[in-house]
Backbone as ProteinMPNN parsed JSONL, in Angstrom:
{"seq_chain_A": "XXXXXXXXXXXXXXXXXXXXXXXXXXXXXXXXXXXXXXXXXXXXXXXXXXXXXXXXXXXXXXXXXXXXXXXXXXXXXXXXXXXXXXXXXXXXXXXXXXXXXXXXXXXXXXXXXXX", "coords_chain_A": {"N_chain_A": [[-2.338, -4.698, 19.725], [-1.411, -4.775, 15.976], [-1.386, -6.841, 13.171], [0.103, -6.413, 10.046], [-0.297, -7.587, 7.472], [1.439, -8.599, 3.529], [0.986, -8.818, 0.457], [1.45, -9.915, -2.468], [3.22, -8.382, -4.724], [6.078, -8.12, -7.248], [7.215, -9.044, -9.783], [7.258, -6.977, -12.836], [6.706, -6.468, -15.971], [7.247, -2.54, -17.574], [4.142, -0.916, -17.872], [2.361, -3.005, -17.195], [0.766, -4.199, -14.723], [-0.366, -4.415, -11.612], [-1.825, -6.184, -8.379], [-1.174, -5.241, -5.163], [-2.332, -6.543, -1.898], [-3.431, -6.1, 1.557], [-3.703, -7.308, 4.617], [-5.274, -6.901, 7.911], [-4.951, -7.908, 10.976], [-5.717, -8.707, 14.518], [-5.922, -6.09, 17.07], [-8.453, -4.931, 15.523], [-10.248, -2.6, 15.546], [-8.835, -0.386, 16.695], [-7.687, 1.283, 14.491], [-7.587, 3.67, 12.312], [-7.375, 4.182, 9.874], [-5.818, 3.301, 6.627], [-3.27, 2.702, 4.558], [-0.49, 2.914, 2.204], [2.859, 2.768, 1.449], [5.899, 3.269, 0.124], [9.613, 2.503, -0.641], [12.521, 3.224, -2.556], [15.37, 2.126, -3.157], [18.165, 3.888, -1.592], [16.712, 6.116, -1.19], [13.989, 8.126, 0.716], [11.651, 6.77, 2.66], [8.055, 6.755, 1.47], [4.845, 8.091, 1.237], [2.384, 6.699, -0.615], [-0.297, 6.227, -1.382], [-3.329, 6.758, 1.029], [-6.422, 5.754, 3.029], [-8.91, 6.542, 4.937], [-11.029, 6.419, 7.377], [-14.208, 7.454, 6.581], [-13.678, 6.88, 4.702], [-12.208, 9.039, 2.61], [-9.89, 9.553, 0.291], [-6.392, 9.588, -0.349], [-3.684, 10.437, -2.7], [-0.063, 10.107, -3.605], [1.276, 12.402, -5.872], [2.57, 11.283, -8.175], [1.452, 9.285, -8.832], [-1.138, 9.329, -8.949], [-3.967, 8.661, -10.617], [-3.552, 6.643, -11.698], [-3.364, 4.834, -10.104], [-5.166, 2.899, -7.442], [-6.651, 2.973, -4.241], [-8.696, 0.186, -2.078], [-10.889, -0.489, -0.109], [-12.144, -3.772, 2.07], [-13.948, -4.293, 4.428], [-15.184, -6.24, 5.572], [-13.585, -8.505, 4.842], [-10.603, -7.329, 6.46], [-8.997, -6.017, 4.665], [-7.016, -4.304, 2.652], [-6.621, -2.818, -0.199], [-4.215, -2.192, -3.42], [-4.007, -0.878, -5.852], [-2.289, -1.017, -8.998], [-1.937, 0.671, -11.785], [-0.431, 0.818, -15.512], [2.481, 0.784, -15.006], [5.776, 2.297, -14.317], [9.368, 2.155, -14.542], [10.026, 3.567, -12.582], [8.566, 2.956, -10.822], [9.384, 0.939, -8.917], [10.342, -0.405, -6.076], [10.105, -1.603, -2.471], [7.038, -1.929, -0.952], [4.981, -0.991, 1.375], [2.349, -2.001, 4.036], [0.261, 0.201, 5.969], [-0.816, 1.091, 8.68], [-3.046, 3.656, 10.501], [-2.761, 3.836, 13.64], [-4.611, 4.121, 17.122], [-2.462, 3.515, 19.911], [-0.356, 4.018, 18.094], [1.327, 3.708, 15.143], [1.086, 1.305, 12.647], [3.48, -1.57, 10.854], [3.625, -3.451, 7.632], [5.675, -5.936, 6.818], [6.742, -5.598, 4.528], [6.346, -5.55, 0.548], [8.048, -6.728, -2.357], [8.401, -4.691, -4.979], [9.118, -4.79, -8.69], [9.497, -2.62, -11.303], [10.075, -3.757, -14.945], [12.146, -2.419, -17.586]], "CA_chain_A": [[-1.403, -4.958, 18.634], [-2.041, -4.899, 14.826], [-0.414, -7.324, 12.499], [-0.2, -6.513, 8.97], [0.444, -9.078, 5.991], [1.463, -7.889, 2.535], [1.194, -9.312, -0.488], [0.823, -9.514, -4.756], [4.25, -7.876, -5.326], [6.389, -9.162, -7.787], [8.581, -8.525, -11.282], [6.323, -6.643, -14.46], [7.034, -5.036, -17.254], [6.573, -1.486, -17.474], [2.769, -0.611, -18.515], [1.928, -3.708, -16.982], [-0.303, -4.139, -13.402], [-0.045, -5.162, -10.179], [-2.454, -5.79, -7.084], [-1.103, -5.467, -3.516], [-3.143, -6.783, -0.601], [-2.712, -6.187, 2.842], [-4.528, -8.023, 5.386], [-4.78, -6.791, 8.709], [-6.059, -8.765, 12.264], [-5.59, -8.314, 16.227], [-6.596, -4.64, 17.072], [-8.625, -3.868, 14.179], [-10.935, -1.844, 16.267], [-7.908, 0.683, 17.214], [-7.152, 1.751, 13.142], [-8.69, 4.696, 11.588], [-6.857, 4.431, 8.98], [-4.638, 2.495, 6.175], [-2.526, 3.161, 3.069], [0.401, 2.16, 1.132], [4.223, 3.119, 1.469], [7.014, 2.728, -0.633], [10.753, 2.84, -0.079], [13.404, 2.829, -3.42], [17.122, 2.092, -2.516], [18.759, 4.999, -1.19], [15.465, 6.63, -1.086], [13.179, 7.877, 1.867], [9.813, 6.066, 2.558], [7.231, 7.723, 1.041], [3.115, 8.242, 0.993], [2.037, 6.241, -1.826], [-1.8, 6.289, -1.285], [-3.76, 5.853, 2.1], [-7.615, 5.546, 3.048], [-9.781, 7.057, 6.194], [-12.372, 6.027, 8.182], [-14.7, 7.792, 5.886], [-13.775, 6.687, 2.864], [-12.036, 9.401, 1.852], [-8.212, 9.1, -0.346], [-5.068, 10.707, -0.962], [-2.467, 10.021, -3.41], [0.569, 10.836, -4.255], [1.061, 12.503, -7.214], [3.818, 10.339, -8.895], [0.798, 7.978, -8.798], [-2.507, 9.53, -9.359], [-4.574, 7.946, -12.084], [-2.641, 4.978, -11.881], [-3.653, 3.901, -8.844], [-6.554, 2.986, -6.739], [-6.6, 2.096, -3.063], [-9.781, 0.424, -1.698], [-10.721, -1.457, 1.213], [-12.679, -4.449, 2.052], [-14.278, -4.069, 5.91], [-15.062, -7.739, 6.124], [-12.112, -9.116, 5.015], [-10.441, -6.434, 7.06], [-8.047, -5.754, 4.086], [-6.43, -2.765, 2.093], [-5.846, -2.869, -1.427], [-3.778, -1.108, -4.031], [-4.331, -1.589, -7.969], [-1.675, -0.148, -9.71], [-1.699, -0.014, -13.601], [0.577, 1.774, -15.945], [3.359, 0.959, -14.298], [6.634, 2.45, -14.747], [10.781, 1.621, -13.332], [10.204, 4.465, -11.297], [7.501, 2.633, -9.505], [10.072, 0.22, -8.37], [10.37, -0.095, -4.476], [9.528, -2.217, -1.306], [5.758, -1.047, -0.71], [5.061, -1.005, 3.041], [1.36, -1.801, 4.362], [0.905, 0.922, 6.727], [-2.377, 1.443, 9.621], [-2.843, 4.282, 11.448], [-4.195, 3.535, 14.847], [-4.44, 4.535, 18.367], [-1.869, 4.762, 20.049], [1.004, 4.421, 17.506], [0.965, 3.031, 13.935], [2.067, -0.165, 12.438], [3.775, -1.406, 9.68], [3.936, -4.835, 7.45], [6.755, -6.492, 6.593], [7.145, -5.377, 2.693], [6.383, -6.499, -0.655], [9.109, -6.085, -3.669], [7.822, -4.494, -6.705], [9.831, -4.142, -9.687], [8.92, -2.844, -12.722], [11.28, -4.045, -16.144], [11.787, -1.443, -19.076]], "C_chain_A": [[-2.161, -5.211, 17.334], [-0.877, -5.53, 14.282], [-0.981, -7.045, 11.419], [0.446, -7.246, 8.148], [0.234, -8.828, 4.29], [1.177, -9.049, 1.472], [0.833, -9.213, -2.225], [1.729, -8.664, -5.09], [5.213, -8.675, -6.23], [7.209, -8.188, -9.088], [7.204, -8.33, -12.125], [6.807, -5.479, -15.174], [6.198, -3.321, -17.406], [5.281, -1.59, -18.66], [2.288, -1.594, -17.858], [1.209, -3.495, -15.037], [-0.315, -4.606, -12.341], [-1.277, -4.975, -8.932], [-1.795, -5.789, -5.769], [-2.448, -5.531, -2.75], [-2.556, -6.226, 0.492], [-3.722, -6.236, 3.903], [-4.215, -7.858, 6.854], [-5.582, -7.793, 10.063], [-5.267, -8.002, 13.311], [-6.365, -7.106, 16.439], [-6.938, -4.014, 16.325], [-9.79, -2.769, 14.478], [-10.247, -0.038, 16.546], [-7.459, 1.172, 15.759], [-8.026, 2.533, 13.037], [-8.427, 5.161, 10.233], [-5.533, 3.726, 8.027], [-4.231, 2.693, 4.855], [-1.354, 2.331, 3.131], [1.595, 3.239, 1.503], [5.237, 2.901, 0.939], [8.243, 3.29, 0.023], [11.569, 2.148, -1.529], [14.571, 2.877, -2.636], [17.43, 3.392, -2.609], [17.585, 6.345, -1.307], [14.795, 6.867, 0.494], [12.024, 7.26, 1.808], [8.923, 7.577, 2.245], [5.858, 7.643, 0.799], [2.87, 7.576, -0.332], [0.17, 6.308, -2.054], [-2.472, 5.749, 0.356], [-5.575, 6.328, 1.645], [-8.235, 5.749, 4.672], [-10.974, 6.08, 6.117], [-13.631, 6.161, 7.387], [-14.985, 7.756, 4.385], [-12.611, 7.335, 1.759], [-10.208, 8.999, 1.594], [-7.028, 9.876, -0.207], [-4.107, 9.84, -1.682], [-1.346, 11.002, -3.868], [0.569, 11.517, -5.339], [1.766, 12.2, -8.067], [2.725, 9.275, -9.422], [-0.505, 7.985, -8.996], [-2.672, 9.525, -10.575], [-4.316, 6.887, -12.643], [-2.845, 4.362, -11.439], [-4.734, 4.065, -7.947], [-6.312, 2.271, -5.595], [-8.17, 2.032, -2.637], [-9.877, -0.172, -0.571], [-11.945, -2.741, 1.186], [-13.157, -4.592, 3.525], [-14.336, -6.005, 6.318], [-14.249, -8.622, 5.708], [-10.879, -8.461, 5.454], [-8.55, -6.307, 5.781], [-8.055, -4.587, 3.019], [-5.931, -3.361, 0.591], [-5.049, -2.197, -2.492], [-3.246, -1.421, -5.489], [-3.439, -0.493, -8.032], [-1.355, -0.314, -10.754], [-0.501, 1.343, -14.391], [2.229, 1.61, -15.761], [4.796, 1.584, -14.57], [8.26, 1.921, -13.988], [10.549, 2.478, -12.271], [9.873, 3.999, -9.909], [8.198, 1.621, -8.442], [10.269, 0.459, -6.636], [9.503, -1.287, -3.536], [8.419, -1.311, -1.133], [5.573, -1.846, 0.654], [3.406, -0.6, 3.443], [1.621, -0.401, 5.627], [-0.668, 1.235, 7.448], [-2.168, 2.127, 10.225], [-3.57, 3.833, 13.223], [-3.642, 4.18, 15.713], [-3.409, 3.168, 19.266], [-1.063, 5.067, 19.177], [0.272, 3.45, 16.046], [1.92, 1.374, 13.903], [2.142, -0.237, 10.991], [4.126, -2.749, 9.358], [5.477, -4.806, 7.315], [7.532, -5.885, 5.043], [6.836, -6.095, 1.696], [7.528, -5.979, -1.818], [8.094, -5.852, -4.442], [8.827, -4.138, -7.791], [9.385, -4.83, -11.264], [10.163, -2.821, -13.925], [11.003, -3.119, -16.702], [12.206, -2.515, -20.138]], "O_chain_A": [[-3.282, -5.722, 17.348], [0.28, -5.206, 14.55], [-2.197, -7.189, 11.296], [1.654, -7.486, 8.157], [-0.888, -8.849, 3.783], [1.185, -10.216, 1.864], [0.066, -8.497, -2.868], [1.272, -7.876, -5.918], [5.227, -9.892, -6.047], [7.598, -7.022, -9.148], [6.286, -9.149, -12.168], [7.114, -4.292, -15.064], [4.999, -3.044, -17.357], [5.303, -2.071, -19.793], [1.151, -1.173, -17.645], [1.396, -2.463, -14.392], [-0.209, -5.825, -12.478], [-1.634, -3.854, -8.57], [-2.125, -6.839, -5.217], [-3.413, -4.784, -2.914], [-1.375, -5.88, 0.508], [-4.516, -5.312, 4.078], [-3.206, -8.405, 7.3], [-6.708, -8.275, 9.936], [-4.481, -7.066, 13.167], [-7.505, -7.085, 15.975], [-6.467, -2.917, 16.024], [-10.191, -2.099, 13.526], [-10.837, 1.042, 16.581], [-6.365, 1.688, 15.986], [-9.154, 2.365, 13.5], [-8.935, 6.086, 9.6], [-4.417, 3.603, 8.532], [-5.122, 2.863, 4.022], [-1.177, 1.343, 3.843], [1.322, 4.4, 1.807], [5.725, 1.917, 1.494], [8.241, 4.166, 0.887], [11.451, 0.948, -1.777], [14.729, 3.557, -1.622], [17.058, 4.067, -3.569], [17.958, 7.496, -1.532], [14.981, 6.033, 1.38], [11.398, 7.27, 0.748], [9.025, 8.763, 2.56], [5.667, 6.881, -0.148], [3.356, 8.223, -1.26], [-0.309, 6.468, -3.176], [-2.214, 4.641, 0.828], [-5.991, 6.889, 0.631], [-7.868, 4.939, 5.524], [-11.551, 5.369, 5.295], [-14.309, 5.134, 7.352], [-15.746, 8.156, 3.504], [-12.171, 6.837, 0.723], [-9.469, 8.398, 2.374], [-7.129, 11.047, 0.16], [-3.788, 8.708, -1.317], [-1.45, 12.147, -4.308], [-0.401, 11.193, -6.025], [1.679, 12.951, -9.039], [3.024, 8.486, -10.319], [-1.128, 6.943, -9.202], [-2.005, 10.049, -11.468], [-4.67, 6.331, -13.683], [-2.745, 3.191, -11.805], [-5.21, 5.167, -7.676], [-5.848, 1.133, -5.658], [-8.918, 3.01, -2.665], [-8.829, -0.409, 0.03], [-12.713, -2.674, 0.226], [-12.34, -5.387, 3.991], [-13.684, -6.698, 7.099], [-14.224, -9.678, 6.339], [-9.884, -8.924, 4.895], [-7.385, -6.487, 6.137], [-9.097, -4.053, 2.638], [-5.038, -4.183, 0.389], [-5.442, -1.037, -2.367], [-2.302, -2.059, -5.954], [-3.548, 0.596, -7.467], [-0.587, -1.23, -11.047], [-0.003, 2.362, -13.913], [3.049, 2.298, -16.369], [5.054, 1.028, -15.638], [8.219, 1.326, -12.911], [10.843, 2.166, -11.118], [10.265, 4.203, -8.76], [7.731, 1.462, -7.314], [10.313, 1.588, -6.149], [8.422, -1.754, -3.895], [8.606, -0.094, -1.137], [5.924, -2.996, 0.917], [2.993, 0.555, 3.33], [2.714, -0.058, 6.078], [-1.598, 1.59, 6.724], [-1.159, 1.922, 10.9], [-4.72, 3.625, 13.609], [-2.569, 4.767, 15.577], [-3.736, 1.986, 19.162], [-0.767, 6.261, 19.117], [-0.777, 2.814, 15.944], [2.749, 0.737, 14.553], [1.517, 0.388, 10.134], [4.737, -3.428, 10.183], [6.265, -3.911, 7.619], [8.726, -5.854, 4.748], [6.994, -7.312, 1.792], [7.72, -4.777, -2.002], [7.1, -6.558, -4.614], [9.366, -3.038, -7.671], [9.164, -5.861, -11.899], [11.076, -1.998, -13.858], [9.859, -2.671, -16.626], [12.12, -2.26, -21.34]]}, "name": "protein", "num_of_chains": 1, "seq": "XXXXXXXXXXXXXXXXXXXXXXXXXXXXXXXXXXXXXXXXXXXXXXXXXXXXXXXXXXXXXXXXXXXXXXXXXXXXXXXXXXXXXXXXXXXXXXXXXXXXXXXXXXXXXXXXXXX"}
C-alpha cells in the first residue's frame, strides 16, 4: 500500500503562485512513477504534469512553462510549482503514483485561482 498526502493548495489571484506537495510513505519501493492531476467541476480528471524513474517529465500543454514538477527522493515527495496562474487553472489537483500493481491516489488539494 501507498499513502499519498497533498498539500499547499489554496485561493490566489490570477498571475499569482502556488506550490503543491505531495508526500508519499508505505510502499515506496513499488512506484516508478508520480505526477499531478486535476479535476474542474463537471470536468474529467486530467494529466497535469507527472515524473519517471529517470527523471524524465511530461506536461500538459495548458500548463507548460508555467509549471515545474520535481521530486525530492529523501523526503520521498513530489512537487508542483505553478506560476502564472490563471481561473482556468482552477480545480481539485490529485497526487497521483504509479506503481506496481495498481496506482494510487491522494485525497485532493483545492486550487482556485481569482480574476
Amino acid at each position: 500500500q501507498v499513502q499519498l498526502v497533498e498539500s499547499g493548495g489554496g485561493l490566489v489571484q490570477r498571475g499569482g503562485s502556488l506550490r503543491l506537495s505531495c508526500v508519499a510513505s508505505g510502499s515506496i519501493s513499488s512506484i516508478y512513477g508520480m505526477g499531478w492531476y486535476r479535476q474542474a467541476p463537471g470536468k474529467e480528471r486530467e494529466l497535469v504534469a507527472n515524473i519517471r524513474g529517470g527523471g524524465s517529465t511530461t506536461y500538459a500543454d495548458s500548463v507548460k512553462g508555467r509549471s515545474t514538477i520535481s521530486r525530492d527522493n529523501s523526503k520521498n515527495t513530489v512537487y508542483l510549482q505553478m506560476n502564472s496562474l490563471k481561473p482556468e487553472d482552477t480545480a481539485v489537483y490529485y497526487c497521483n503514483a504509479e506503481a506496481v500493481p495498481w496506482d494510487y491516489w491522494g485525497q485532493g488539494t483545492q486550487v482556485t485561482v481569482s480574476s
